[in-house]
MARLO-986342 format. One line per 10 residues: number of its first residue (from 1); for each residue x negated, y, z negated of C-alpha. Coordinates in steps of 0.25 Angstrom, whole numbers. Layout:
REM residues N
NUM) X,Y,Z  ...
REM end
This chain:
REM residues 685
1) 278,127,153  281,122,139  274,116,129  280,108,117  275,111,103  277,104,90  280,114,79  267,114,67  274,109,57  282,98,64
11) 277,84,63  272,79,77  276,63,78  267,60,87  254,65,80  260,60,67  261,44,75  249,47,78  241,49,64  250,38,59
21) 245,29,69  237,17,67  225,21,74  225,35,69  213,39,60  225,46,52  232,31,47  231,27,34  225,14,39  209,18,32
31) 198,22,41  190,6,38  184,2,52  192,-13,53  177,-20,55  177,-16,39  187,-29,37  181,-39,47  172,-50,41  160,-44,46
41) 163,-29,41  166,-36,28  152,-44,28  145,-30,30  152,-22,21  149,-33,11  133,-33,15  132,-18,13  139,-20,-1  129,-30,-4
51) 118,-20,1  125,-8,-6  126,-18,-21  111,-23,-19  108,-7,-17  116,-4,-30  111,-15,-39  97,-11,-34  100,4,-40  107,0,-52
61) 93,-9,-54  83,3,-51  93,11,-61  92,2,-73  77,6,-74  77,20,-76  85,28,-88  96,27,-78  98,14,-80  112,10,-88
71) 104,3,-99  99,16,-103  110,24,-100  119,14,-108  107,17,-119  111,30,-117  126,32,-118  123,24,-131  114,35,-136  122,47,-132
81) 135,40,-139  127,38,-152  124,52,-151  138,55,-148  144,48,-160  131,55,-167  136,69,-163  131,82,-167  135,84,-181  124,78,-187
91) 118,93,-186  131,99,-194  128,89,-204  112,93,-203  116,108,-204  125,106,-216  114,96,-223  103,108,-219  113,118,-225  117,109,-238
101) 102,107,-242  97,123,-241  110,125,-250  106,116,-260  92,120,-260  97,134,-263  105,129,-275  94,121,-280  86,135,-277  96,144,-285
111) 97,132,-295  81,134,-299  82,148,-298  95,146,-311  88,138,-318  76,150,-323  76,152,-337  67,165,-337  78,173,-329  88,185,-334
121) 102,182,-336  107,188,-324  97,183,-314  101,170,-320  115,173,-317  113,175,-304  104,165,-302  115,157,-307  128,163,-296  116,160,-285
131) 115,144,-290  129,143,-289  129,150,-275  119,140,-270  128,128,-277  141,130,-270  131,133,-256  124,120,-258  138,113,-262  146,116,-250
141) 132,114,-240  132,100,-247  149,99,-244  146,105,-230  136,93,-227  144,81,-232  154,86,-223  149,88,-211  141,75,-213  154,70,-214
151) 160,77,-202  149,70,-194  153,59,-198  165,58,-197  165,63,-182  153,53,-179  162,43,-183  172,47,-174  164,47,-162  158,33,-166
161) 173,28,-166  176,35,-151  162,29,-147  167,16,-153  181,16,-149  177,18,-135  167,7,-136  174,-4,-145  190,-1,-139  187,-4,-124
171) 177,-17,-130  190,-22,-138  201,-19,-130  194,-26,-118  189,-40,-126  205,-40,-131  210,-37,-116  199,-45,-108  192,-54,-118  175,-52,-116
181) 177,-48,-102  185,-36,-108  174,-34,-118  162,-34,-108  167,-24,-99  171,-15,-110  157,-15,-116  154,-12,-101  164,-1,-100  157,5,-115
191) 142,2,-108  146,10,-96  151,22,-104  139,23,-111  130,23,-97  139,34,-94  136,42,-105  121,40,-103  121,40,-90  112,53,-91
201) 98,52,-96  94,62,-106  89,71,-97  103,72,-91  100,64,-77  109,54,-70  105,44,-63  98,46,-48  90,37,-38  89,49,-30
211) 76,50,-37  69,36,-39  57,33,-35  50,19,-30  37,24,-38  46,25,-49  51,11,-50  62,14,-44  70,4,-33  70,8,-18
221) 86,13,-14  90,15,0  95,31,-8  80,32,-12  74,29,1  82,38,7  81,50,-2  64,47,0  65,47,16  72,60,14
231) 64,66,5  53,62,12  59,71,25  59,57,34  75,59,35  84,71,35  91,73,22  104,68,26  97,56,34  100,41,28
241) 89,30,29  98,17,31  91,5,25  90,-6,33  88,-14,20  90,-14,6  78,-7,0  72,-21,-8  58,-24,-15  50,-33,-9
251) 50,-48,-14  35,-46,-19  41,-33,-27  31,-24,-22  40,-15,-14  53,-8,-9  57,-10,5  69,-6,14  71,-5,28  74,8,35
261) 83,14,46  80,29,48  90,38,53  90,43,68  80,53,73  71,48,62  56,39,67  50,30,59  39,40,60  44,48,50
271) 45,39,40  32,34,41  25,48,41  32,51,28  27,40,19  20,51,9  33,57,9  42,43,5  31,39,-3  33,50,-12
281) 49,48,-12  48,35,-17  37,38,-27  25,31,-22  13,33,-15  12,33,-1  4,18,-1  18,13,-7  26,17,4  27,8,20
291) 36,11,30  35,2,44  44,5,56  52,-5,60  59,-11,74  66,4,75  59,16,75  69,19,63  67,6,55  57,7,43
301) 53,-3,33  50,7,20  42,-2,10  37,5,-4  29,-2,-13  30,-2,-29  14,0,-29  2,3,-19  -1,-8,-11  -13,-16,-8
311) -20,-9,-22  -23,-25,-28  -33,-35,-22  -33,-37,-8  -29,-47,-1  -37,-60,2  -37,-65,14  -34,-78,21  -46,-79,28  -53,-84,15
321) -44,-97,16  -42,-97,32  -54,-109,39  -54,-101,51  -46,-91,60  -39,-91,73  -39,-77,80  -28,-78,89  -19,-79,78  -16,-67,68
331) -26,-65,58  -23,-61,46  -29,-49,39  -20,-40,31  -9,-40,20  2,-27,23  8,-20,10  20,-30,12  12,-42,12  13,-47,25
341) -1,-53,33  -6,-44,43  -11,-51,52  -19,-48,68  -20,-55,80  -32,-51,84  -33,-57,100  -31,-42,108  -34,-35,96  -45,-24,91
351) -45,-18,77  -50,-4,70  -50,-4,54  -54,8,50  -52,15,34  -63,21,27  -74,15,18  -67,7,8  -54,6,12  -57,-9,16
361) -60,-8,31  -69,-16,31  -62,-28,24  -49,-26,34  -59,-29,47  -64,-40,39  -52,-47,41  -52,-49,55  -69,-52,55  -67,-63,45
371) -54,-69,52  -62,-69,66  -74,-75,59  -65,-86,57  -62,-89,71  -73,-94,77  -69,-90,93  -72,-76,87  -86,-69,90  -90,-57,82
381) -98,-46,86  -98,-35,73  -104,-22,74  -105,-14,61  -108,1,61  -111,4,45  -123,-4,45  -115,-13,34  -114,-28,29  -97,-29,32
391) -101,-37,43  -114,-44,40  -108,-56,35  -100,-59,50  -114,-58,54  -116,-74,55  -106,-76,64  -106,-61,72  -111,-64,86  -116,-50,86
401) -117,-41,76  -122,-27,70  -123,-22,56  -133,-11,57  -124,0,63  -133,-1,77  -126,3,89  -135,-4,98  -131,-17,93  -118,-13,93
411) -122,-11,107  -125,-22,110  -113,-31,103  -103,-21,112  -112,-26,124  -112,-40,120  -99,-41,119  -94,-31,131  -104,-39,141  -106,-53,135
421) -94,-56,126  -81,-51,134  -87,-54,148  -87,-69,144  -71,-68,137  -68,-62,150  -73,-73,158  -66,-83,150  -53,-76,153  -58,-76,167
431) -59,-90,167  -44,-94,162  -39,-83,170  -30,-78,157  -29,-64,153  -36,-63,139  -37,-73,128  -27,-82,123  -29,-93,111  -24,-105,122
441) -36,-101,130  -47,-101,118  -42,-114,115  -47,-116,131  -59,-108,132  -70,-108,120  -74,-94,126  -63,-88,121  -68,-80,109  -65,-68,99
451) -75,-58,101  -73,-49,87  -82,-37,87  -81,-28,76  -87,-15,75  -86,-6,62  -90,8,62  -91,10,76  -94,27,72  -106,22,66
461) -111,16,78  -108,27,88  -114,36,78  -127,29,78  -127,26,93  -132,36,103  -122,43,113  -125,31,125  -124,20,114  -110,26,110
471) -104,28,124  -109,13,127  -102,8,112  -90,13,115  -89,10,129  -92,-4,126  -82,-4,113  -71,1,121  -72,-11,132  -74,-21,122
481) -60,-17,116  -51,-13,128  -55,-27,136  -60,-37,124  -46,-39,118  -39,-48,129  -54,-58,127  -52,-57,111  -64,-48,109  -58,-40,97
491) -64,-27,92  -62,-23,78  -67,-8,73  -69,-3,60  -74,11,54  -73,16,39  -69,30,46  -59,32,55  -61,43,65  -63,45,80
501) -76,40,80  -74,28,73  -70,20,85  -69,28,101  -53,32,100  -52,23,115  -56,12,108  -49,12,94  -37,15,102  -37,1,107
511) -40,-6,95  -27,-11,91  -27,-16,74  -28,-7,65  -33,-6,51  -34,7,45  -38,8,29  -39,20,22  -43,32,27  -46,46,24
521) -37,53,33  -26,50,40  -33,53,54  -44,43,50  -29,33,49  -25,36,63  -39,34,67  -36,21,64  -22,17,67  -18,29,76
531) -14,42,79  -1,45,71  -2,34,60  -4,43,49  8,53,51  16,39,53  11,34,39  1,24,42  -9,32,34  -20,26,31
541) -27,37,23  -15,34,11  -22,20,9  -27,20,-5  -43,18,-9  -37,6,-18  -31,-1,-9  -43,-7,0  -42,-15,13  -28,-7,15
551) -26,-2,28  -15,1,38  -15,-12,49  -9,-9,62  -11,-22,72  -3,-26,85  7,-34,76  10,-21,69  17,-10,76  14,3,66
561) 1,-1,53  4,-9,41  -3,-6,28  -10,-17,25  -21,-24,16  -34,-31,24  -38,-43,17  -49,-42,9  -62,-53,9  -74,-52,-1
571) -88,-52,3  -87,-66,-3  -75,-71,6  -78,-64,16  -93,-73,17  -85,-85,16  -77,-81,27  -87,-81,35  -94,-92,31  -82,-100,35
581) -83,-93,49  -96,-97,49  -94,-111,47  -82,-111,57  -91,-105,69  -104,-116,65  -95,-125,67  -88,-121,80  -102,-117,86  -100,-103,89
591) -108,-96,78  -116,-85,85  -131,-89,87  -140,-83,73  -152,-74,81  -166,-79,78  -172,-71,65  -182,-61,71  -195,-59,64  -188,-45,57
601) -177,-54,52  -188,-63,43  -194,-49,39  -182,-43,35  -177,-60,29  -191,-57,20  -188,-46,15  -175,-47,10  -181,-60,4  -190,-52,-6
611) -179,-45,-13  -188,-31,-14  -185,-26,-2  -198,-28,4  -209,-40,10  -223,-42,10  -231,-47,22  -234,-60,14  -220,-63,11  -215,-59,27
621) -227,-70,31  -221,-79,22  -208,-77,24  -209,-78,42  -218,-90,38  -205,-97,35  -199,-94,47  -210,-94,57  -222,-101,60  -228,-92,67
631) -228,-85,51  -237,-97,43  -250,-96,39  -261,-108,44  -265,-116,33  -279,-110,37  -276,-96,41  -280,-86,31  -270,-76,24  -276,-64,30
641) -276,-70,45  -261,-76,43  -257,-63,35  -263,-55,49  -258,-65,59  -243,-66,51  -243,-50,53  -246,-47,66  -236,-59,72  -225,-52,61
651) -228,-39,69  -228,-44,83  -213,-50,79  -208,-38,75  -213,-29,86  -207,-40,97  -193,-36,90  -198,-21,90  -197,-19,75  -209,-12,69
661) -208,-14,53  -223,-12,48  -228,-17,36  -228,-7,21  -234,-9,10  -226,-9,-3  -228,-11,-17  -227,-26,-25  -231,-33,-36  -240,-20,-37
671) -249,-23,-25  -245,-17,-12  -240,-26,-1  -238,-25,14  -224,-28,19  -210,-24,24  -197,-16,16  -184,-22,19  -179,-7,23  -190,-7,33
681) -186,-21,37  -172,-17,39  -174,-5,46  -182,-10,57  -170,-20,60
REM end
């Protein structure tokens, strides 16, 4: 068996046909895919130019602000010729005036030293031979600075002529060739020699952008987000972030934006846990920066702002101009950082807002209290666990409400509402045979009704309730919320710190808006809006102390939280608000019935009338005389018999509501007087 060869160094016809073929990578046809030339290809190579052009100008724009800018370095190339033409010769001409001036001040010396009278002969002889000395030095010092004061000259002159020369020949030879077009672009040919000679500032540094910085006024490139997501370790160092967009400010001027695409292998999660570390790439502080995933798990939307955000005056709301509310539409009740409404729909919806004191907790659940008040299908019941007045002015139109901090009548609310309230929205249901609540069927059924119940500081309940009273709160709390959101019964909770025992974990685990404002820690964050939030850079203990009502909104509408602003209603508006809400549910008929004013109530009414804090018996007789009968003096009953009669009925009153408050005797009007204190009042209530 054979086998045919072809020497090495003979040429092989076939493998030659073959690289000089036309479909051989090897042809000198170039390597341009033929999509390239069709009318689409054309069209996208043109819309990436346009891109690539906009890109540019945007650079060339941030450039011109800095002493990079051609401006300055045209300034520059201008300096640096004038000191060209200047040249270094001026210190020859220094050196030989410094030199010419000692010589002659030595002649004039040796001169003085001649022209002693008292000397010998011979001293004055050589006194003599040393002037002359000094003459012929300070002579020839004095011809030594003229010329090299005209050597300088002269050589400055002849760079001035090549500095001119290259300016005024390229000028003239181009208006006689091209007329003023000619002209103009050789006086753009002379500026553009001189940025190149000061293209270096004076320390010796070309222009970069590898080191601009937003916090710096500088623009946001697609070069600098990418440098900052590397430095910031959330891509590898030979990873490209592609930019789905141009990086753009925002119409309002407030912010740089671009949309992401992360490379493979790369979550979202990453990006988001490392807004400390891309905050301090771009030069700002970690409020400045917002990244929000997008419809892929590698889309982002990277938004940094030129300043903090929500550190002015805070929004005022629209319920200040709004007659009334519908609440099975979405409520309105926050602005987020870009501007948009944030809005809830709160049918099937429960709350927790949470942040510490001051950080405008209290103002953010305001807004959905104040928006329900204005809906008057919604009943209240409000529970306040700090014994404060936050709640006092809803108090009117509450069907039930506490604000002392007492766990039995937040007993007895949960009750009222777990065996009378919810029984009743069920049967209603029972008796269309839907499923839950729907708008079409309030429009039916009067019945159909909001039932909001609030509770804030549920720790400070379960702290002053005993070990059955807690079990019995919590049970009832937790039904309340699993089985009241298909009837409209929406239960809203709020605590100024944030922990385990703030609200029971099974129950804050089903409460689906969240509101968290600052916190101290970012556990007491996670509290609020879950585990994993913080390390995913919804962290609400980076909120600052200035900016109040700011807090992280997660809702149903929103898949991951958005910072946002709460609106923000005065102690003035909000009492007008109400007001109106009070006006609206007179006029419906459904105002909650006022309970009758018992004796203590009058007692307490007197007290608080005096101004000093206490009440004498004479001024509570007079006082319940107004109010009751059974209080007025007989025109012939004598002072001491009413006084005595008054007493013992004001005593049996209180005993039937079990209140013991005895009578003290105080100091007034220097006399001492029998009576009450309004502390003593109060704490009997």
């Amino acid at each position: 068996m054979t086998i045919e060869t072809t020497p090495s160094g003979a040429p092989d016809p076939e493998w030659e046909k073959f690289l000089a073929g036309p479909g051989s990578v090897f042809a000198d046809t170039p390597l341009t895919p033929v999509w390239t030339k069709t009318r689409s290809g054309w069209k996208a190579r043109a819309h990436v130019g346009r891109i690539n052009s906009a890109r540019g100008f945007r650079r060339w724009l941030r450039r011109q602000a800095t002493e990079h800018g051609h401006a300055a370095q045209t300034w520059r190339g201008i300096a640096r010729t004038a000191l060209w033409i200047q040249g270094v010769e001026g210190v020859q001409v220094a050196v030989a005036k410094h030199e010419a001036q000692h010589a002659h001040t030595d002649y004039k010396t040796a001169k003085w030293a001649h022209g002693l009278r008292l000397i010998p002969g011979s001293e004055k002889d050589r006194r003599r031979k040393g002037m002359e000395i000094a003459f012929d030095k300070s002579a020839k010092a004095m011809a030594d600075y003229k010329k090299a004061r005209g050597e300088a000259r002269a050589r400055r002159i002849g760079r001035g002529a090549v500095a001119l020369t290259a300016a005024a020949v390229p000028e003239a030879a181009g208006a006689v060739l091209l007329g003023a077009p000619g002209g103009l672009a050789a006086i753009g040919v002379t500026l553009a020699a001189l940025t190149l000679i000061g293209r270096r500032t004076t320390a010796g540094e070309l222009y970069t952008d590898r080191d601009a910085k937003i916090g710096n006024g500088d623009r946001m490139t697609d070069d600098m987000v990418n440098r900052v997501y590397r430095s910031a370790k959330v891509i590898g160092a030979d990873d490209v972030v592609k930019l789905l967009s141009p990086c753009t400010l925002t119409a309002d001027g407030a912010a740089w934006e671009v949309r992401l695409e992360l490379p493979d292998g790369i979550p979202a999660s990453k990006a988001l846990g490392a807004t400390a570390q891309l905050a301090n790439g771009f030069g700002v502080s970690v409020q400045q920066i917002s990244q929000t995933k997008g419809e892929r798990e590698d889309w982002l939307t990277l938004r940094v702002t030129l300043k903090v955000p929500f550190t002015g005056k805070p929004h005022k709301g629209p319920l200040l101009t709004a007659e009334k509310v519908n609440l099975w539409e979405s409520v309105p009740i926050a602005v987020s950082e870009r501007g948009d409404v944030m809005t809830v729909d709160w049918f099937e919806k429960t709350a927790l807002f949470g942040g510490e004191p001051g950080s405008g907790k209290s103002a953010a659940a305001n807004n959905p209290l104040l928006a329900a008040s204005l809906d008057v299908t919604a009943d209240f019941y409000l529970a306040d666990g700090k014994g404060g007045f936050d709640l006092s002015p809803f108090a009117p139109i509450a069907r039930m409400i506490d604000t002392d901090g007492d766990p039995d009548q937040l007993l007895a609310i949960l009750r009222h509402v777990w065996e009378v309230v919810l029984p009743g929205l069920k049967q209603t249901v029972k008796d269309h045979s839907v499923r839950k609540f729907s708008e079409p069927l309030a429009a039916k059924d009067k019945r159909v009704r909001f039932t909001i119940l609030y509770i804030d500081e549920w720790a400070s309940y379960m702290a002053a309730a005993s070990q059955e009273q807690q079990k019995e709160l919590e049970r009832l709390l937790r039904l309340i919320t699993q089985q009241g959101r298909a009837y409209a019964v929406i239960v809203i909770a709020a605590t100024q710190k944030p922990d385990s025992n703030a609200v029971p974990t099974g129950i804050r685990d089903i409460l689906s808006t969240r509101w968290a404002g600052r916190c101290m820690t970012p556990e007491a964050s996670d509290t609020i809006l879950g585990k994993g939030r913080s390390s995913a850079g919804y962290n609400a203990q980076r909120i600052l102390k200035s900016q109040r009502g700011v807090g992280y909104l997660q809702t149903g509408e929103t898949s991951e939280p958005v910072l946002t602003q709460s609106y923000f209603y005065d102690d003035d508006e909000v009492e007008a608000i109400l007001r109106r809400a009070h006006a609206l549910r007179q006029e419906a008929g459904v105002l909650p019935a006022e309970p009758e004013a018992t004796i203590l109530d009058h007692l307490l009414k007197a007290a608080a009338g005096t101004g000093r804090g206490n009440v004498t018996r004479a001024e509570v007789f007079a006082h319940l005389a107004t109010v009751d009968s059974e209080f007025v003096q007989d025109v012939d009953e004598a002072d001491v018999r009413y006084a005595s009669r008054a007493g013992t009925a004001l005593k049996d009153r209180l005993a039937s509501l079990g209140v013991d408050v005895p009578a003290v005797q105080f100091p007034l009007d220097g006399k001492r007087v029998w009576g009450w204190t309004l502390e003593a009042l109060h704490r009997a209530r």
